[in-house]
C-alpha positions as CSV (number, residue, x, y, z in Angstrom):
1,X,0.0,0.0,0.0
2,X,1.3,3.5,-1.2
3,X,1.6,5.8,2.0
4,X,1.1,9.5,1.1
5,X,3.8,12.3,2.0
6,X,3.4,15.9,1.7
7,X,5.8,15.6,-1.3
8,X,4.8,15.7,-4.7
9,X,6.0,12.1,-7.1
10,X,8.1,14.9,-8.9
11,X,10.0,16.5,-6.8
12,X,10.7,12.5,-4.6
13,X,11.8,11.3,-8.0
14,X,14.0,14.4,-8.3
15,X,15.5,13.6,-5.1
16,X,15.9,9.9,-5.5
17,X,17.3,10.1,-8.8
18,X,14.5,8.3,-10.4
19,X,12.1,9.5,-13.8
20,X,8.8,10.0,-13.1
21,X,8.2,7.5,-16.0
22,X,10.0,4.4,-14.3
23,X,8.5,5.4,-10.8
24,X,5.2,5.0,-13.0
25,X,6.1,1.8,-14.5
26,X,7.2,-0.1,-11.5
27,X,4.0,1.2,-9.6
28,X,1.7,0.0,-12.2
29,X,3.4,-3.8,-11.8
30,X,1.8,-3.9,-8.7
31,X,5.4,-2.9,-7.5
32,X,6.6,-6.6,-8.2
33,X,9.6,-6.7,-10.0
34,X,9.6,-7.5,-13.8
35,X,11.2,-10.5,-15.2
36,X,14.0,-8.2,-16.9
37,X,15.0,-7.5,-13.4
38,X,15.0,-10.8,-12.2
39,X,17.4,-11.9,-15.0
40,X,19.6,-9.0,-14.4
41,X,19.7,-9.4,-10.9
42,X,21.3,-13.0,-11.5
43,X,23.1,-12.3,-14.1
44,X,24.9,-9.6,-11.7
45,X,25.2,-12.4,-8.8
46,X,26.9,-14.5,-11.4
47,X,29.5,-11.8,-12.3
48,X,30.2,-11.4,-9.0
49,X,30.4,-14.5,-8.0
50,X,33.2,-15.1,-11.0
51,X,34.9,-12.4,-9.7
52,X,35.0,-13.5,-6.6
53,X,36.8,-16.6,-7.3
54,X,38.9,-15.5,-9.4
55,X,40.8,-13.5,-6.6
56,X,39.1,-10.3,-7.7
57,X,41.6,-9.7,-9.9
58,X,39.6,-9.8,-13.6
59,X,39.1,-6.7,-15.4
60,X,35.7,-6.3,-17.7
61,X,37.4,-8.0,-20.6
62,X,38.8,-11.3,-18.3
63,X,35.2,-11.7,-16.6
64,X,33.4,-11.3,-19.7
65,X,35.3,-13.9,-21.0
66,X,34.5,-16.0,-18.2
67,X,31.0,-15.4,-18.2
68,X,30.9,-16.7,-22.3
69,X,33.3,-19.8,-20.8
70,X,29.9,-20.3,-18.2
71,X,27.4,-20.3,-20.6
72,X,25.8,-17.0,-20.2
73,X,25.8,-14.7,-23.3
């Protein structure tokens, strides 16, 4: 359930950082997330994870790399 502030959406999406049009969207999903943000969401684990092990050493080209190795495109 929204609770109402004495601020108006545009000047809270001002402050947050966030369009007015993507506050819009993600209210009107019933503030779930979408499957877009699901996959990205793993996807970053993933990277991380790959990072991780490899002694957080990899630059962008060396994890993309091992991202392709893993299967993800």
């Amino acid at each position: 359930m929204l609770q109402k502030t004495a601020y108006g959406v545009r000047r809270l999406c001002r402050v947050l950082g966030v369009s007015k049009t993507a506050y819009y969207e993600h209210r009107g999903r019933d503030g779930g997330a979408s499957t877009t943000d699901w996959f990205d969401a793993h996807d970053a684990h993933t990277a991380r994870a790959a990072w991780a092990e490899n002694r957080r050493v990899y630059g962008a080209r060396r994890l993309t790399a091992e991202l392709r190795h893993r299967g993800h495109p």
